[in-house]
N, C-alpha and C positions, 0 to 999 in steps of 0.2 A: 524368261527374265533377261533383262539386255545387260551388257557392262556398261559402267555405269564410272568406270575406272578414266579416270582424264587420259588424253595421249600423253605420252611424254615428248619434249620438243627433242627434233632434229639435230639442232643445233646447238653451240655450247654458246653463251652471254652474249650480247652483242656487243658490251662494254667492255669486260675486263674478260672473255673466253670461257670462266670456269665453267664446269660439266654440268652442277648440279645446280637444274634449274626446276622450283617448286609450283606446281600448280595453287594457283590461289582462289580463282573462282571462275566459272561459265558463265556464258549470256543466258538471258532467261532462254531465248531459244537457244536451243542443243544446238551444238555442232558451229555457231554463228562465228562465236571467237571465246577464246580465253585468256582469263589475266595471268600471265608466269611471272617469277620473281628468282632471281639470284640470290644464292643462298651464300655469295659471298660478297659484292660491292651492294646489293642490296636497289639493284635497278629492275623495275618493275613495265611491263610492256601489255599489252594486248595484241593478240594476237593477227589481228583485222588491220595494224599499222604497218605503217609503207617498208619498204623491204630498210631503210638508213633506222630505222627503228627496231628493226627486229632482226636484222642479218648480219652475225658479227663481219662479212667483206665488204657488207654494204654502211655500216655504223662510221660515221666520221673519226676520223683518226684523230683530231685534236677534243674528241671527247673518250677516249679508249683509258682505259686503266691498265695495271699491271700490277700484279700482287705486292710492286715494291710501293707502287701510288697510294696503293690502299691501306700499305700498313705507317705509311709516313704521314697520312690524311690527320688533320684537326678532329678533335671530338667535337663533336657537332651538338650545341648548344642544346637545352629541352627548352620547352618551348614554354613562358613566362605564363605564371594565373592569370586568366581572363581579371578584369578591372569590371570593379562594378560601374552601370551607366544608369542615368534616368533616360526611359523612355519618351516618345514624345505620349503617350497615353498616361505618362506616372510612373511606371511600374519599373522595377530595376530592374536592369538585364543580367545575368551572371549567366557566359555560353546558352543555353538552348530552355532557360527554366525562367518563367518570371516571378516575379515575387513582389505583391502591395506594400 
């Protein structure tokens, strides 16, 4: 039986450093890349992007956080009910469901 256990990355955030970086999901093929996610600014990466993307020495410094950024940050808005539309066939849209 193989492990089947994600790696854990190397490195801590590329944005804001912190350690604790969670696996989210793999490419269909194994081993290809995976999606990580910071369990504190909440910046999400794959693995397969260029090293400014994924290397906190390499991550631009005018987008770097710091736990004082993050706790001074705005609450970040949710995100408005979809509006009902007519289609061009008739049928209203409401997100992903139609309905006559």
């Amino acid at each position: 039986m193989s492990d089947t256990t994600p790696p854990r990355p190397a490195s801590p955030c590329p944005r804001c450093a912190h350690e604790t970086i969670e696996h989210i999901t793999g490419s269909p093929v194994p081993g290809v890349w995976e999606v990580l996610q910071c369990a504190r600014c909440l910046y999400m990466w794959r693995t397969s992007e260029p090293a400014r993307r994924t290397r906190r020495d390499a991550y631009p410094e005018e987008f770097m956080l710091t736990p004082e950024d993050i706790g001074a940050a705005p609450e970040v808005p949710a995100v408005p009910p979809l509006l009902r539309a007519r289609g061009r066939n008739g049928y209203q849209v409401t997100g992903s469901a139609y309905t006559p």
